[in-house]
MOPAC internal coordinates of N, CA, C and O (Angstrom, degrees):
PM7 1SCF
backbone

  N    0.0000 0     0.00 0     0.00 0    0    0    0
  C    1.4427 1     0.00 0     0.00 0    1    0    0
  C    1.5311 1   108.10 1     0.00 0    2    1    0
  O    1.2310 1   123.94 1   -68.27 1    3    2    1
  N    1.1645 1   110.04 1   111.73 1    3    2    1
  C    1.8033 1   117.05 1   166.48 1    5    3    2
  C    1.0884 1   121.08 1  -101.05 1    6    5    3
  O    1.2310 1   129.56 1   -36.73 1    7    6    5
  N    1.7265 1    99.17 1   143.27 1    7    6    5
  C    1.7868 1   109.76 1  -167.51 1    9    7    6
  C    0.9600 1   101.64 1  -150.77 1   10    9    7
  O    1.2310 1   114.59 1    -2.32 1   11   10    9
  N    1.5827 1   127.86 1   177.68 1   11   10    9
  C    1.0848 1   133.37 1   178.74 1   13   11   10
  C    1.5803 1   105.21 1  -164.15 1   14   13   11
  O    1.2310 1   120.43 1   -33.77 1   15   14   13
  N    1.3051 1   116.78 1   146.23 1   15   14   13
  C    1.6841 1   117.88 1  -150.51 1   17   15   14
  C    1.7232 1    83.19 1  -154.19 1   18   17   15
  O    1.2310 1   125.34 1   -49.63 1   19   18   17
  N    1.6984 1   107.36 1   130.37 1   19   18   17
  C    1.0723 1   140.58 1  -136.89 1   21   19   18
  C    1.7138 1    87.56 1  -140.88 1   22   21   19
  O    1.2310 1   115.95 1   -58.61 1   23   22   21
  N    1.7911 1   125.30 1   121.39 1   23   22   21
  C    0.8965 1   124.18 1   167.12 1   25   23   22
  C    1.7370 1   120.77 1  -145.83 1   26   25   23
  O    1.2310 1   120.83 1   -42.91 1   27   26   25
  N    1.2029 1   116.02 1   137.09 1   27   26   25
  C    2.2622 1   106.59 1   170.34 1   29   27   26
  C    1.6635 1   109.92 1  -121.64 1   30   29   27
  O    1.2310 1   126.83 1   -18.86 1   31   30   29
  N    1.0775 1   104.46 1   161.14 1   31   30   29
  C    1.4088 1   115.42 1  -177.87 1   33   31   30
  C    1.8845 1    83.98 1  -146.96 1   34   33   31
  O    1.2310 1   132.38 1   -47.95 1   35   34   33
  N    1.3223 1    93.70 1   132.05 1   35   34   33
  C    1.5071 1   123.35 1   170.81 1   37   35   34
  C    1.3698 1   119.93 1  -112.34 1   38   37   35
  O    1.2310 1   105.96 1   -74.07 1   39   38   37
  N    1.2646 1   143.67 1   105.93 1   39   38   37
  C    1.2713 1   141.69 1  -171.27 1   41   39   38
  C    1.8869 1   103.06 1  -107.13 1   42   41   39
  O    1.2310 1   109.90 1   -62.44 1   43   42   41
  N    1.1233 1   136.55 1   117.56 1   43   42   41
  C    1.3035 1   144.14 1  -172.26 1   45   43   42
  C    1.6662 1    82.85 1  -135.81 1   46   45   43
  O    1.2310 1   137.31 1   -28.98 1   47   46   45
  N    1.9185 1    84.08 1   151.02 1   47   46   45
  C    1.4978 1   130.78 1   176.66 1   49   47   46
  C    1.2293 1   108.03 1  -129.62 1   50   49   47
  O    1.2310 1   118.74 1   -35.44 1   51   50   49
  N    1.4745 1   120.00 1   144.56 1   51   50   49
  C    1.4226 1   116.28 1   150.89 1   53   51   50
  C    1.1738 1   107.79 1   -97.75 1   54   53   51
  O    1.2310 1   119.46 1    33.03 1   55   54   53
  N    1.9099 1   118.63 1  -146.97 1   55   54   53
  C    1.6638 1   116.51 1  -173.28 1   57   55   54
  C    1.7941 1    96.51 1   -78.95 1   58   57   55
  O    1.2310 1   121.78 1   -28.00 1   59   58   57
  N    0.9589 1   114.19 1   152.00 1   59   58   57
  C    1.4946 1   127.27 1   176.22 1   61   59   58
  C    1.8309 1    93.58 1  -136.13 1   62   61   59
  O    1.2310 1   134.20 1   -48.70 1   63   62   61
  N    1.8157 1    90.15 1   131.30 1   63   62   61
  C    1.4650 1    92.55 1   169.35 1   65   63   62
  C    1.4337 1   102.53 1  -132.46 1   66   65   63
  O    1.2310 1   124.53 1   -18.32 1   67   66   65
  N    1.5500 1   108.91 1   161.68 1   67   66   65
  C    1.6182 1   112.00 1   172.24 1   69   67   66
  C    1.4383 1   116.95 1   -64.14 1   70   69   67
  O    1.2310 1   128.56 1   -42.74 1   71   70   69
  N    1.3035 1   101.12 1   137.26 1   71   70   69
  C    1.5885 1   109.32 1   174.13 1   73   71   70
  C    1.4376 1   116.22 1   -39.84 1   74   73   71
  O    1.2310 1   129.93 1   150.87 1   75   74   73
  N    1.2726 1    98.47 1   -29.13 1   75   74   73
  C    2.1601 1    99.10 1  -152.84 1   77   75   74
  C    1.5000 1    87.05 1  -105.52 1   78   77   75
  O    1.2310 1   116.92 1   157.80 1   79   78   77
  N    1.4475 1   123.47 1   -22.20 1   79   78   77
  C    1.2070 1   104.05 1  -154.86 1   81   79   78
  C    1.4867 1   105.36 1  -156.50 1   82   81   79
  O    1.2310 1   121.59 1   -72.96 1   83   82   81
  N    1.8598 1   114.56 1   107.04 1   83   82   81
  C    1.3508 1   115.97 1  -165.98 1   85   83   82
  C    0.9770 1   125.55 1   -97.08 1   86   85   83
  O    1.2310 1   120.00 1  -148.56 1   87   86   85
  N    1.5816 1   117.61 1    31.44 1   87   86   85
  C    1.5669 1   131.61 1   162.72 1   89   87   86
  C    1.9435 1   119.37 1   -95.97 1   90   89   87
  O    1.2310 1   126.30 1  -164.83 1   91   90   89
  N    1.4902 1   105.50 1    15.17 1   91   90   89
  C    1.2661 1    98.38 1  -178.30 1   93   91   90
  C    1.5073 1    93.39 1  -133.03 1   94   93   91
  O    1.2310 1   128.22 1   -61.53 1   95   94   93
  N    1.3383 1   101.78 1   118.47 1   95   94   93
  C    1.7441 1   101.41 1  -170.50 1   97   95   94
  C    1.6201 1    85.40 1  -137.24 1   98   97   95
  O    1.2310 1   116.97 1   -58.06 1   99   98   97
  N    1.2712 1   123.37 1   121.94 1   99   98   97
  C    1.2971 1   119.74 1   135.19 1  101   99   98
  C    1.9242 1   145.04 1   -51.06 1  102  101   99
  O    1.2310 1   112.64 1    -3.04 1  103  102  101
  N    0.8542 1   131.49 1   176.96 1  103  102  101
  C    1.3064 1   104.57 1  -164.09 1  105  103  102
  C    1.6860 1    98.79 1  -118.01 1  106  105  103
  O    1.2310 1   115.09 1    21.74 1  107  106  105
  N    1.3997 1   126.92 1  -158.26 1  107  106  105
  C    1.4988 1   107.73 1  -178.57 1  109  107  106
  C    1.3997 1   107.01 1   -95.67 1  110  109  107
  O    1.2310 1   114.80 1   -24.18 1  111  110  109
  N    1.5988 1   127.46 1   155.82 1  111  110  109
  C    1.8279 1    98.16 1   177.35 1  113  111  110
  C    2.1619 1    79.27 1  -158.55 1  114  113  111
  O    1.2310 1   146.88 1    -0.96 1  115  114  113
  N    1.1817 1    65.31 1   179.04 1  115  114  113
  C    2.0650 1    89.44 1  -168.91 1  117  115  114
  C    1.3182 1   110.38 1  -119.85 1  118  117  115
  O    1.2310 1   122.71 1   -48.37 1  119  118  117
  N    1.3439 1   112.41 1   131.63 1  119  118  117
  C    1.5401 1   110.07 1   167.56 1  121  119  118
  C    1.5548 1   113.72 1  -129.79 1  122  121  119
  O    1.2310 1   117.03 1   -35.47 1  123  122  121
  N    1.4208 1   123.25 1   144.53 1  123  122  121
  C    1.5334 1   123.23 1  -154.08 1  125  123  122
  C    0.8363 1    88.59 1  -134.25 1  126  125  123
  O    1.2310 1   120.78 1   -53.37 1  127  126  125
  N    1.6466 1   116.12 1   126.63 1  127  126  125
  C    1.5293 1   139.94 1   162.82 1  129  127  126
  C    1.6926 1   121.21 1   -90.31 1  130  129  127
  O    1.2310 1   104.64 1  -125.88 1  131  130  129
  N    0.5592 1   145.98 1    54.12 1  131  130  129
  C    1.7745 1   132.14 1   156.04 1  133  131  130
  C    1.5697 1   137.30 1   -19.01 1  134  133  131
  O    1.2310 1   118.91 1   -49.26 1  135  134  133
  N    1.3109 1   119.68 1   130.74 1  135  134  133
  C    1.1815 1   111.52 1   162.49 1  137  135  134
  C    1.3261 1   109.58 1  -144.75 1  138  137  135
  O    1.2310 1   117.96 1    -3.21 1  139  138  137
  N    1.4181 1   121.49 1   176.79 1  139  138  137
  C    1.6045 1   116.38 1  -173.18 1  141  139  138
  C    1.8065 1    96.89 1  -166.94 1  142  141  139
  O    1.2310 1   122.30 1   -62.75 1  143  142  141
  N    1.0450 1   113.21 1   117.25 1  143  142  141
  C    1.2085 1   124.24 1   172.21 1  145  143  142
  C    1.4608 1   121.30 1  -115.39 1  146  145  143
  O    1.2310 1   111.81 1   -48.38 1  147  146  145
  N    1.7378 1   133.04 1   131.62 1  147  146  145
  C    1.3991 1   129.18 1  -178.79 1  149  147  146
  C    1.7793 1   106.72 1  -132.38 1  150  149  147
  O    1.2310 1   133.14 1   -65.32 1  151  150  149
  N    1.4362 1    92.22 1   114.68 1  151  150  149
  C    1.5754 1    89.31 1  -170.64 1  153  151  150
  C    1.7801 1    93.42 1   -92.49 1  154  153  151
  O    1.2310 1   128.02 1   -48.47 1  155  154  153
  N    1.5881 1   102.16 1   131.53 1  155  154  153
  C    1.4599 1   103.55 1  -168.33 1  157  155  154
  C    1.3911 1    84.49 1  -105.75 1  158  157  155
  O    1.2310 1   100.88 1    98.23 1  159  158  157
  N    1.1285 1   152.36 1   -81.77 1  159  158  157
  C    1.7283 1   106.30 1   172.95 1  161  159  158
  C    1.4098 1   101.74 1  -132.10 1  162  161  159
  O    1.2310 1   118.07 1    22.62 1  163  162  161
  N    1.7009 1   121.27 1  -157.38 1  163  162  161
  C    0.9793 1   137.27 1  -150.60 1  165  163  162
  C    1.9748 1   122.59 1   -37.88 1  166  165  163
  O    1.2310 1   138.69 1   146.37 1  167  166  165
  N    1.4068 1    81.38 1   -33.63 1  167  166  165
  C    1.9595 1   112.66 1  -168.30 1  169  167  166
  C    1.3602 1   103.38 1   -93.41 1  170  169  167
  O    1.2310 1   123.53 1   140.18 1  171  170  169
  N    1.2419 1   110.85 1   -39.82 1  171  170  169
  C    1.7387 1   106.02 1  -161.24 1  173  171  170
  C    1.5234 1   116.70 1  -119.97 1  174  173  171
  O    1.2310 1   119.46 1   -33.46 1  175  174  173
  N    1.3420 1   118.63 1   146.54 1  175  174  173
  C    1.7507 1   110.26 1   177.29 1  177  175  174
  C    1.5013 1    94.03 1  -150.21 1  178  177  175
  O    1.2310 1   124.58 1   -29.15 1  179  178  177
  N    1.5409 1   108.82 1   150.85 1  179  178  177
  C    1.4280 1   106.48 1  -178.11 1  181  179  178
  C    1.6601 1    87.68 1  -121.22 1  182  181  179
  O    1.2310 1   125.70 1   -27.33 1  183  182  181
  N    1.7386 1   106.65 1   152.67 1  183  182  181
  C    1.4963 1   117.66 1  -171.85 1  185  183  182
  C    1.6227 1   106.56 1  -122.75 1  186  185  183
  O    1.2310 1   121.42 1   -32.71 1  187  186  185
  N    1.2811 1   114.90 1   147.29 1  187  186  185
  C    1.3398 1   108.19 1  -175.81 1  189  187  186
  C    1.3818 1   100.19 1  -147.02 1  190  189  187
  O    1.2310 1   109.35 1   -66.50 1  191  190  189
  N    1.8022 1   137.56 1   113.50 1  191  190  189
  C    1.3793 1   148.05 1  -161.32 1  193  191  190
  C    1.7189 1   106.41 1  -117.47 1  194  193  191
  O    1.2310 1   122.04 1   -59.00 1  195  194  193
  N    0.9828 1   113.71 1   121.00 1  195  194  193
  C    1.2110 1   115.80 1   178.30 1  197  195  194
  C    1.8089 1   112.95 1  -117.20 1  198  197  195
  O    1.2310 1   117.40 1   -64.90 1  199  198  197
  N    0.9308 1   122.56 1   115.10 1  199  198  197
  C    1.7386 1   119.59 1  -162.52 1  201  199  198
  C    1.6111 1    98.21 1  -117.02 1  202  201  199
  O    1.2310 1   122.73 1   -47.70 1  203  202  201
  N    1.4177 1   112.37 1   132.30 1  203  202  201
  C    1.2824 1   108.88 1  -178.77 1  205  203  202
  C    1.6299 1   124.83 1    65.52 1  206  205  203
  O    1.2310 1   123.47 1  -159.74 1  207  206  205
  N    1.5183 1   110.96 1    20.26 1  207  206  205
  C    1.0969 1   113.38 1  -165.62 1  209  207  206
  C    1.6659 1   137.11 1   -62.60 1  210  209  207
  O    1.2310 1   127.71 1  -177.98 1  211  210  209
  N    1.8003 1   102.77 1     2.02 1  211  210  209
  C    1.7304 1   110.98 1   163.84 1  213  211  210
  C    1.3503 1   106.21 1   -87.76 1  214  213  211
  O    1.2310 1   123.09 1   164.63 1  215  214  213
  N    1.9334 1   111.68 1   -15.37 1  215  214  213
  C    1.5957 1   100.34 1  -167.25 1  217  215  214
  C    1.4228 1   105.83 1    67.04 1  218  217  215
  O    1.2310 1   120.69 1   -83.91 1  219  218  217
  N    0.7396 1   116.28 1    96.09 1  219  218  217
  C    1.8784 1   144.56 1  -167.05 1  221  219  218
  C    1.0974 1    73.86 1  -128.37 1  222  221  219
  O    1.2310 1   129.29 1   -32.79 1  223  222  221
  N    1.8805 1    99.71 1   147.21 1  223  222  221
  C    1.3804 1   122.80 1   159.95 1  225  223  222
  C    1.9157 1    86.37 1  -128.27 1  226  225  223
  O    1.2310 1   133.80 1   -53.43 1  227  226  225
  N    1.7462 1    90.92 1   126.57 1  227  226  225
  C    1.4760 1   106.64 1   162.26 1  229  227  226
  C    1.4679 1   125.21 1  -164.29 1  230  229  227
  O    1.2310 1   119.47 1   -10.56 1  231  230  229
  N    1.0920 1   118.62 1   169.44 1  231  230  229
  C    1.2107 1   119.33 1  -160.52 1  233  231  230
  C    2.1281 1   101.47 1   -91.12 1  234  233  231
  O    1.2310 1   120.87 1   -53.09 1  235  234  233
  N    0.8985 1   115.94 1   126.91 1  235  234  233
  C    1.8348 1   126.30 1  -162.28 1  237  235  234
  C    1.6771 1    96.39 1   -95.05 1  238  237  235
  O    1.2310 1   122.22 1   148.39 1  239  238  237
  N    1.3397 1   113.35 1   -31.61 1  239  238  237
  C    1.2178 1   116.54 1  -174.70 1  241  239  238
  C    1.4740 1   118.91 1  -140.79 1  242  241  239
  O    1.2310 1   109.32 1   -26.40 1  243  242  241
  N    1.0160 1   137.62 1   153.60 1  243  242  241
  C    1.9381 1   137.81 1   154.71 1  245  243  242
  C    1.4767 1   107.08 1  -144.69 1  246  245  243
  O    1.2310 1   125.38 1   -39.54 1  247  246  245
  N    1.3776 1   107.27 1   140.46 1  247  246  245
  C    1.5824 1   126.27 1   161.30 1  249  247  246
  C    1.0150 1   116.71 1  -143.59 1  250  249  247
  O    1.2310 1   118.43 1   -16.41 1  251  250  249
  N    1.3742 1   120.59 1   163.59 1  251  250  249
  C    1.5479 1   132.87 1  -164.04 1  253  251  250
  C    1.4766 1    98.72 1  -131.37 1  254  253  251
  O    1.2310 1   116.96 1  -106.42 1  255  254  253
  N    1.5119 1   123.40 1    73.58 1  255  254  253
  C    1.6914 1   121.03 1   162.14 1  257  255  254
  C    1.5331 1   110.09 1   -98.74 1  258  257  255
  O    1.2310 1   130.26 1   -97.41 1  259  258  257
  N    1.5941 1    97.82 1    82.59 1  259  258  257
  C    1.1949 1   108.98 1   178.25 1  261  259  258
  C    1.6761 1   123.32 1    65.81 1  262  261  259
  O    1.2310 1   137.88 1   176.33 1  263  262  261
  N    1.4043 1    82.96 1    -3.67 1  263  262  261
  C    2.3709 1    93.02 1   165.59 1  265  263  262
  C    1.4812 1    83.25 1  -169.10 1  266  265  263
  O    1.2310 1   127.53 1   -27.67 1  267  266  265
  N    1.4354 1   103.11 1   152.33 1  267  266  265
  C    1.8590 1   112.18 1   173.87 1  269  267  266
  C    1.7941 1    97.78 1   -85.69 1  270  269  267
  O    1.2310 1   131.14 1   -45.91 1  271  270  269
  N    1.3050 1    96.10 1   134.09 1  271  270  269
  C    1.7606 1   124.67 1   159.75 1  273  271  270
  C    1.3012 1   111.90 1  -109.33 1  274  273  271
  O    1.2310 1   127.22 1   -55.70 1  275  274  273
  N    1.3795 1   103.72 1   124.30 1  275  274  273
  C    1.2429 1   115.32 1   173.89 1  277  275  274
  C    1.6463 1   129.45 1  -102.22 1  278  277  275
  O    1.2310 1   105.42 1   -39.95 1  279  278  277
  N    0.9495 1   144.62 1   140.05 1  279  278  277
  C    1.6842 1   129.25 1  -160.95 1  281  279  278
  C    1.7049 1    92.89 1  -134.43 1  282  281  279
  O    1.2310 1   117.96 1   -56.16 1  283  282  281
  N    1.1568 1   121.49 1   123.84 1  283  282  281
  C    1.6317 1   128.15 1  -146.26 1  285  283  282
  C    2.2050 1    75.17 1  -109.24 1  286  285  283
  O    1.2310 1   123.40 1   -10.09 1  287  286  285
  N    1.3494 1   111.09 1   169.91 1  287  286  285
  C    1.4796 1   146.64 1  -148.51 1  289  287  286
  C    1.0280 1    89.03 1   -91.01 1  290  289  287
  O    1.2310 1   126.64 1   -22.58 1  291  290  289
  N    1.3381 1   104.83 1   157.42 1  291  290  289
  C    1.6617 1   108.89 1   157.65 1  293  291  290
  C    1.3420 1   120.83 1   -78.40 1  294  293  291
  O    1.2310 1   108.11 1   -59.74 1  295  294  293
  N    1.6862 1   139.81 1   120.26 1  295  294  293
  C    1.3555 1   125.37 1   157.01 1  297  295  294
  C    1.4307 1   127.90 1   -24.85 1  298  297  295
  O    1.2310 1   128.73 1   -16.58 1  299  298  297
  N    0.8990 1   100.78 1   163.42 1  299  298  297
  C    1.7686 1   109.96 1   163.98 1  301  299  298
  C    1.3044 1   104.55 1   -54.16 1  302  301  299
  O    1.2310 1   119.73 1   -37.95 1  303  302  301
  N    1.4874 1   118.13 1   142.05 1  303  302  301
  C    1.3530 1   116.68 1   159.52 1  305  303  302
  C    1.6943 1   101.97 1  -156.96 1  306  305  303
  O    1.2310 1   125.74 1   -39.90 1  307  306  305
  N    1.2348 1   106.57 1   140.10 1  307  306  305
  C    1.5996 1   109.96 1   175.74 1  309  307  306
  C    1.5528 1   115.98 1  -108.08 1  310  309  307
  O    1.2310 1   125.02 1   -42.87 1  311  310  309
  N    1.3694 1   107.97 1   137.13 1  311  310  309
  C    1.4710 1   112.21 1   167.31 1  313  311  310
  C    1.4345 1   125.70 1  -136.49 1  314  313  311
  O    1.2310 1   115.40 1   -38.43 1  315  314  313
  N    1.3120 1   126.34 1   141.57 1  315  314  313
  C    1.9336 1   141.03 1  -131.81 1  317  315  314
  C    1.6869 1    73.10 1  -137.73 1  318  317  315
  O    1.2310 1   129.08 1   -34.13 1  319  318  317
  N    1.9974 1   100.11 1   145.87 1  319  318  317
  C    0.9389 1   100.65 1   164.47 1  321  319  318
  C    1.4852 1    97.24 1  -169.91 1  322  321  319
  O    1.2310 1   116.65 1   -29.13 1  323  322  321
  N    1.5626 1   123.97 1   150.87 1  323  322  321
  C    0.9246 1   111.23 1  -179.38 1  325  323  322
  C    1.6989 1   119.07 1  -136.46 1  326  325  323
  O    1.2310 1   122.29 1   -31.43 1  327  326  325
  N    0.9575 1   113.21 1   148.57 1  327  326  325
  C    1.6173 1   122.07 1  -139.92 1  329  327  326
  C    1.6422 1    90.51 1  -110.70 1  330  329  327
  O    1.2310 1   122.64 1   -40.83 1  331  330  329
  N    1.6526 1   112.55 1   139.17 1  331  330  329
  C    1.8363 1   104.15 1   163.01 1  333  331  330
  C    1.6322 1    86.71 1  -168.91 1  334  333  331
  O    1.2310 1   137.13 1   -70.02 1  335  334  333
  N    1.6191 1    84.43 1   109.98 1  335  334  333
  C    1.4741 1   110.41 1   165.59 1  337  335  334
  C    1.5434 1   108.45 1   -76.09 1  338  337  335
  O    1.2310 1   125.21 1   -60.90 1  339  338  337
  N    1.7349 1   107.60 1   119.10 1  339  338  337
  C    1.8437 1   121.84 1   151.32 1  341  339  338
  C    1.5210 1   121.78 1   -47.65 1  342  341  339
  O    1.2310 1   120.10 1   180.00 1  343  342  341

C-alpha cells in the first residue's frame, strides 16, 4: 500500500521587547516548517523535514544584562530519513 502524508508547522511572533529595556523590539516574522512522508509499503517509509524552509533571518532570543544580546534563528536545514519496520 502506497501513500504519502503531507504536513506545515508555522511558527509566528509579534513585537517582543526586553523586559529591562523598551528600545529593543524585534519586529513580527514567520517561520515555516515542512514535512513529507511516503510510506512505500507496509515495512518501509521515507521522511523528509524541512525547518525554516524560506530561511528567515530572526532574532530566537533578546536580553538586556546591562547591554541587549541577541541570539539570531536557526537557518534552514533539511533532514531525509528512512524508516523499516522488522
Amino acid at each position: 500500500m502506497k501513500s504519502a502524508h503531507f504536513d506545515g508547522n508555522e511558527n509566528s511572533s509579534q513585537c517582543s521587547a526586553s523586559a529591562l529595556c523598551h528600545c529593543s523590539v524585534q519586529p513580527a516574522f514567520w517561520v515555516l516548517d515542512l514535512m513529507a512522508r511516503y510510506q512505500v509499503n507496509q515495512k518501509l517509509s521515507v521522511n523528509l523535514n524541512i525547518r525554516n524552509a524560506l530561511d528567515s533571518s530572526y532574532f530566537a532570543g533578546m536580553r538586556d544584562f546591562g547591554r541587549v544580546q541577541y541570539t539570531w534563528g536557526a537557518p534552514r536545514s533539511v533532514t531525509a530519513s528512512v524508516r523499516y519496520d522488522f
